[in-house]
N, C-alpha and C positions, 0 to 999 in steps of 0.2 A: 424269806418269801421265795415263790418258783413260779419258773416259766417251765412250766412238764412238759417233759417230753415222754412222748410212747414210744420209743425203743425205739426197734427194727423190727417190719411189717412182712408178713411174711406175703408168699407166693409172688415174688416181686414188686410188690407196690411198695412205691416209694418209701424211704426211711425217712429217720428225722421229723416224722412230723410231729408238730406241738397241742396240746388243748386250747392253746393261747391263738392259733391261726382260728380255731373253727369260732370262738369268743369274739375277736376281731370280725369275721369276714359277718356273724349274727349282729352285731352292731351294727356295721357297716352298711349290711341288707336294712335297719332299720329306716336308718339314715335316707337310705337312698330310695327308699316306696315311701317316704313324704315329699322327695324333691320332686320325683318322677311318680309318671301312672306306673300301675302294676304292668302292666304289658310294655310298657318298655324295654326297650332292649338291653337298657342296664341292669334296670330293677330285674327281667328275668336273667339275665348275666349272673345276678347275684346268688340268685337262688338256683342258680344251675353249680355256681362254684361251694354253695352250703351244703350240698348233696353230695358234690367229692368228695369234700372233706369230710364228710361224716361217714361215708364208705370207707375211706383212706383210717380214720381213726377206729373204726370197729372191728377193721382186721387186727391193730392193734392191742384190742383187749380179749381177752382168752375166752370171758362168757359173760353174759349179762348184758345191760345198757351202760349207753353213755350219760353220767348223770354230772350236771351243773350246780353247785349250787348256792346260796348265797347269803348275806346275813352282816349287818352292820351297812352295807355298801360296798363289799367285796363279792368277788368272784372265787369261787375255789373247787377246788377238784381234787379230790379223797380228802377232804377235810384241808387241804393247805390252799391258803390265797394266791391267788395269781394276781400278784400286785400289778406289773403292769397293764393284764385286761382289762381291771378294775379300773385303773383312770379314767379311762373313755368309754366308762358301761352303764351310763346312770341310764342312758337311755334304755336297757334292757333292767338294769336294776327294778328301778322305779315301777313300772308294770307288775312285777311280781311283789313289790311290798305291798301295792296299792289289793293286789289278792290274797294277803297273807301267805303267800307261798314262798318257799323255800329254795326254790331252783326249778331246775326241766329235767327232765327225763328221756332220752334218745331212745329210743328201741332200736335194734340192729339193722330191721327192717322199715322200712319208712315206705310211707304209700307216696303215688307221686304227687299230689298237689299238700301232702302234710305242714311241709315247710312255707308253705305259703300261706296258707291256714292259720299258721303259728303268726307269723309276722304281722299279716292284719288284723290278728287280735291283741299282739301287742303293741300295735302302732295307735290305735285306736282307742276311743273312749273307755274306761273302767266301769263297763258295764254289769260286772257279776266280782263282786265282792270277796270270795274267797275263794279258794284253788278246788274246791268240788264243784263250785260252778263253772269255774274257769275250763275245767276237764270236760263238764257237761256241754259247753260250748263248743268246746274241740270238736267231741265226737258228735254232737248236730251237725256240725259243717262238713263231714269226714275224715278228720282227723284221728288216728287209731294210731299210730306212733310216737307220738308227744306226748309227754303227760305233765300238769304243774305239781311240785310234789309241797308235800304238809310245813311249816317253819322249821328252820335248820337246826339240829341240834346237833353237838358233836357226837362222833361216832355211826352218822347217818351213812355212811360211806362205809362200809367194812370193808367194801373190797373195789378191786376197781370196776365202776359199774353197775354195782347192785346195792340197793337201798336195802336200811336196816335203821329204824327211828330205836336209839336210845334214850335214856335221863340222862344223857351227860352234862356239862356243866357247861357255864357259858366259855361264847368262844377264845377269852381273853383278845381280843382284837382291837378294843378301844383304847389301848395304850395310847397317848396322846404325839407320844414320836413316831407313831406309823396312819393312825386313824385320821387325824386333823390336814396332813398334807395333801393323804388320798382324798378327804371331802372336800377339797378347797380346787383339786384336781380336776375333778368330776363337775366341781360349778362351773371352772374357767371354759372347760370342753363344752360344757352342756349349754353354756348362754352362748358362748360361741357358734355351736350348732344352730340354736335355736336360730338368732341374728342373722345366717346363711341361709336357712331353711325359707326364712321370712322373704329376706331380699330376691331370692329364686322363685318365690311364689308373687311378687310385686307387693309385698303387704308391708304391714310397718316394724319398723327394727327397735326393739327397747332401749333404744339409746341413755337412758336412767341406768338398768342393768349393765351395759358395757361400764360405762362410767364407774359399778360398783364394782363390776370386776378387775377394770386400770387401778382401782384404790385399793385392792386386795394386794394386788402384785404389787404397785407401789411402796409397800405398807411390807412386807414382803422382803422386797429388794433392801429395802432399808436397813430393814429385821436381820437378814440372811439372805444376801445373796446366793451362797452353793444353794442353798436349799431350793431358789426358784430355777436356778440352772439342772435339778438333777428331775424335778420335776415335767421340767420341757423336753422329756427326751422323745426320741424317733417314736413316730407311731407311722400305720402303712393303713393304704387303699384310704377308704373319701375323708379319712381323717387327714392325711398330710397336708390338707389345704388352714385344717384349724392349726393343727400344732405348728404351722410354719409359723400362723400370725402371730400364736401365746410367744413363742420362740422371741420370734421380731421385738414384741412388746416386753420381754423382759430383758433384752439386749441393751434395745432403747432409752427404760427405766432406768437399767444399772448405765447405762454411761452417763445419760443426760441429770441425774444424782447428781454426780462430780459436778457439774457443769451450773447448776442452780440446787435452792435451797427452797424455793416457788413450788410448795404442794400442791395447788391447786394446778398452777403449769404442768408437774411432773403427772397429775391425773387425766389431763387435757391430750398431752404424749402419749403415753397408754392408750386411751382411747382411740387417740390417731393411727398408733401401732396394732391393736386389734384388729382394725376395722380398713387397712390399708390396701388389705384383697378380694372387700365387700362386692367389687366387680366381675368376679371370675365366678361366682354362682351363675353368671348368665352366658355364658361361655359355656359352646356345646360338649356335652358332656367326652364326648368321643376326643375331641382337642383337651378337653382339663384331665382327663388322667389316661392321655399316652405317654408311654412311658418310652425314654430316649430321647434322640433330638425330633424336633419337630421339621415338619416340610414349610418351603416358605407360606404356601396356603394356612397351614398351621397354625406358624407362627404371627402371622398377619391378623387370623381369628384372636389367637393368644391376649395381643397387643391391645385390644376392642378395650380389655377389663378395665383400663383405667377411666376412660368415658365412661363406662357400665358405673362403674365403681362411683364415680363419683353425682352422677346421674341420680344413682340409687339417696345415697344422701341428702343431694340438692332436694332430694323428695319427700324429706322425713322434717318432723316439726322441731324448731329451736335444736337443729345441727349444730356442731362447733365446724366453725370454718376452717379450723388447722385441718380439723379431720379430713373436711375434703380437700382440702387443696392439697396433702398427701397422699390422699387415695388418684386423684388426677395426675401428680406429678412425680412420684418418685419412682420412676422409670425413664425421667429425663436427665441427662447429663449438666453437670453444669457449666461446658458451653453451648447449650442448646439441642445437642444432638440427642438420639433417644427417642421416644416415644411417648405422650403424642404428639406431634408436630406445633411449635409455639413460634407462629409469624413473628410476634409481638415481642418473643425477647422478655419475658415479663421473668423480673427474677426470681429465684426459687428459695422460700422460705428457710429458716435457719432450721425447722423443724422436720421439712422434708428431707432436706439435707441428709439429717443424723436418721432418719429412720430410711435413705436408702441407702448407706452406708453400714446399717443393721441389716437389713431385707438382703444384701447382697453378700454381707459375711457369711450368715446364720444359711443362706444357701449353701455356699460353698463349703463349710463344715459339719453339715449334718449329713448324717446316715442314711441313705435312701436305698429303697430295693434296686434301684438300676445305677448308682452306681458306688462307691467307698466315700468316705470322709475325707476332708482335704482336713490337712494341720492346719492350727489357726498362724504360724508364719507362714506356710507357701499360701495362705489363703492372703495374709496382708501383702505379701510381695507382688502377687498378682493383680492385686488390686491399686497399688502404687505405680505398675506397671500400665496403668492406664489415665493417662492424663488426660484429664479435662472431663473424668467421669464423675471425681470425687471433689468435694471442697476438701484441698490439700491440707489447710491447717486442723478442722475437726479432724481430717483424719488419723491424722500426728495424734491429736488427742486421746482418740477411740483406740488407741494402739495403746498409746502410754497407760490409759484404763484396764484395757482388758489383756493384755500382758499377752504373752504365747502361751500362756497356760492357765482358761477359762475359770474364775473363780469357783470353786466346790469341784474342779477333775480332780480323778485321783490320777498320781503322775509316781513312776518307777525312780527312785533317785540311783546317783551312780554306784551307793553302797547297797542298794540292791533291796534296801527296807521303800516300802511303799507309804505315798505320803498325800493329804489332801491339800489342795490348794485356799490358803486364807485368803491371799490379797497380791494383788499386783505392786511390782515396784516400779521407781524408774530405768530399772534394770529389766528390757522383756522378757529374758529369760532367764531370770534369777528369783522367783515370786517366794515371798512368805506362806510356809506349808508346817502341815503337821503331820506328824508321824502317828502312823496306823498301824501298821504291820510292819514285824520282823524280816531278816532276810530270808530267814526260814519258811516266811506266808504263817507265823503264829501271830493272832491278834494283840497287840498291844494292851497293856491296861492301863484305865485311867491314866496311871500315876506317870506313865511312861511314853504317854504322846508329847512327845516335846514341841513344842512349836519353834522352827526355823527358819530366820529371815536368808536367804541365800544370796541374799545383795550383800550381807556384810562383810566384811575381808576376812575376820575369825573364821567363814565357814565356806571362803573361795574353794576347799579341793572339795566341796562337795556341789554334784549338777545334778538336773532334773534329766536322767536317760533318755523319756519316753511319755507321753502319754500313754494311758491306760483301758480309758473309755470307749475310744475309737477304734481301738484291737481289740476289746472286747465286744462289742456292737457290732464288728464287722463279721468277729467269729461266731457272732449269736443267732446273726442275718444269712451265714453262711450254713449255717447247721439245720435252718429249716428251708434251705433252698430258694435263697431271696435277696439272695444279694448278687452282684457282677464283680469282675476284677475292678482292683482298683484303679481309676482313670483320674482326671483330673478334666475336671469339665469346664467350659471355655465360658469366658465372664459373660459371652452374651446369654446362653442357657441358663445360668445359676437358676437366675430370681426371675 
């Protein structure tokens, strides 16, 4: 699968830019013209940055349009899927099955209200049934640069840019090792949105649905954990508020496994871990996605979300009260200190406990545009290094669980063949891995993935060099201009 890039752009505009940025920033715009009016200053923020980029990506192509397009539930561009777009695209997806259409279509030229035109017709009711009507919509409201194009068939892409409908055959894409994790993707994101959408607008949160979706991941974690860890990775702009939470929730799940065998508890977790920053939809938009440190005014707004958060709950019919009293409380320390201020001392639940102990890892190791990945040892050090924030004995635990090297990373060993991680030991830095790739970077076969417990004495000269993930992510982030050097952000910012 690929995240395309279009080269180097000429007449000095920017390089490095991705198909994958303008996918994002159209999602993104979705998202954000149902939390806000259109005339907000975000909502036009958005659409003022969907317009560069689409200027930025058309210098990139030699002639023709920019063409999207899509089929199964992916996104793809000259015929190949851009798996990560796809995760968090249902919300653009879905409008175009609902027309039988195939994708969109960029013209070089775009009038100036086209992109706006586009969005509240996909945000909007499915009022014309198939992509000739859909087009016939466009151009009533003036739309003349957009176009929904006919169902995808391979070879619609011949070149880059310009349509060209063949008979080719289907897309082989519903293989079950790629099709199944992206739809299960796309739910966790998409109920997640919805639930945020809801609470920003004061209306009611499907708390049935969250619930299915903690028993998906539950159900998941159990199943495979790499597999929910590779799924949660980095996404940017209004999505880093969901993937923090999936993140949170699948940190959660996998530790609190070890800890109990209670499925209906470990679905209860989940839930509590989804829904833990249900407060920060009301949190001014301008404080929820600036980027850097915040000013103490800022940060003061910031702090509001756990009231918001749990406010919003207290509001919704037959709530689990884990959920709130973690959405309220884990920002508070466990001698009291933190946020929000508790006169009363009242103690803090074994479950808030472990998911702000999740909420604050899963900070400090994930990839963000502003700033690098922390390892997950300087991540645990630092957080040891602050007493009285954490219950000292889970945290002992969550350590011994989750090892210095995250179940499913791939990690560099010190003979130089590249290996995935099975399971954590009592040894953190010694985890049970398998072998993927040669020293050479040749893929291994079947028969030659060995699996190595690196705790055992047999296989003491052999160490784990390097994580992999986070030098790749960092260089993926750096190559479309979106990342900063790497810093080390200070435990009160993380989370």
């Amino acid at each position: 699968m690929c995240e395309t890039k279009l080269g180097a752009v000429p007449d000095g505009a920017l390089e490095k830019v991705t198909i994958t940025d303008f996918v994002d920033e159209l999602v993104a715009a979705l998202v954000t013209l149902r939390l806000y009016d259109r005339k907000h200053a975000r909502s036009r923020s958005r659409i003022i940055e969907l317009k560069r980029l689409h200027e930025q990506l058309v210098k990139a192509i030699p002639e023709g349009s920019l063409v999207l397009a899509t089929t199964e539930g992916f996104v793809l561009y000259e015929d190949r899927p851009l798996l990560g777009a796809s995760m968090g695209a249902k919300k653009l997806v879905d409008p175009l099955v609902a027309r039988n259409s195939g994708g969109l279509e960029f013209r070089r030229e775009l009038g100036d209200n086209d992109l706006e035109v586009l969005l509240e017709l996909l945000g909007g009711p499915v009022e014309d049934k198939t992509h000739e009507l859909a087009n016939m919509r466009l151009r009533m409201n003036g739309c003349q640069g957009i176009g929904f194009l006919p169902p995808y068939q391979i070879g619609m892409h011949s070149a880059r840019g310009q349509v060209r409908l063949s008979s080719g055959a289907d897309s082989g894409l519903a293989e079950p090792g790629l099709l199944l994790p992206m739809q299960r993707r796309q739910r966790i994101v998409d109920s997640l949105q919805g639930a945020s959408i809801n609470a920003a607008r004061g209306g009611i949160v499907d708390l049935q649905e969250i619930q299915s979706v903690a028993q998906l991941l539950c159900d998941s974690v159990r199943k495979d954990p790499g597999e929910v860890q590779n799924m949660v990775r980095y996404e940017r702009y209004d999505a880093y508020t969901f993937g923090h939470s999936v993140r949170v929730c699948a940190l959660a799940l996998s530790f609190a496994s070890h800890l109990t065998d209670d499925l209906s508890l470990l679905v209860r977790i989940g839930s509590a871990g989804l829904l833990h920053d249900i407060g920060k939809m009301r949190i001014a938009s301008e404080v929820l996605h600036h980027r850097g440190r915040l000013s103490p005014e800022q940060r003061a707004e910031m702090e509001r979300h756990t009231d918001f958060g749990s406010a919003i709950l207290l509001a919704q019919k037959d709530i689990d009260e884990i959920a709130v009293t973690v959405s309220h409380g884990h920002h508070r320390n466990l001698d009291g200190s933190g946020y929000p201020a508790d006169p009363l001392g009242t103690p803090q639940s074994m479950v808030t406990r472990l998911i702000k102990i999740c909420d604050v890892y899963e900070a400090l190791t994930a990839v963000r545009p502003y700033n690098g990945a922390m390892s997950p040892m300087k991540a645990f050090r630092l957080m040891l290094e602050c007493p009285g924030a954490f219950d000292p004995g889970l945290l002992r635990k969550f350590m011994r669980t989750m090892g210095c090297y995250p179940v499913g990373s791939a990690v560099e060993l010190s003979d130089r063949t590249h290996a995935r991680v099975l399971q954590s030991t009592d040894d953190l830095v010694r985890p049970v891995v398998q072998l993927e790739h040669a020293d050479s970077g040749e893929e291994l076969d079947a028969r030659d993935r060995r699996t190595i417990d690196l705790s055992a004495p047999v296989n003491r000269g052999l160490d784990v060099h390097r994580l992999l993930e986070i030098g790749r992510l960092q260089t993926e982030l750096a190559a479309i201009g979106d990342s900063a050097p790497d810093s080390s952000p200070e435990l009160s910012q993380a989370a």
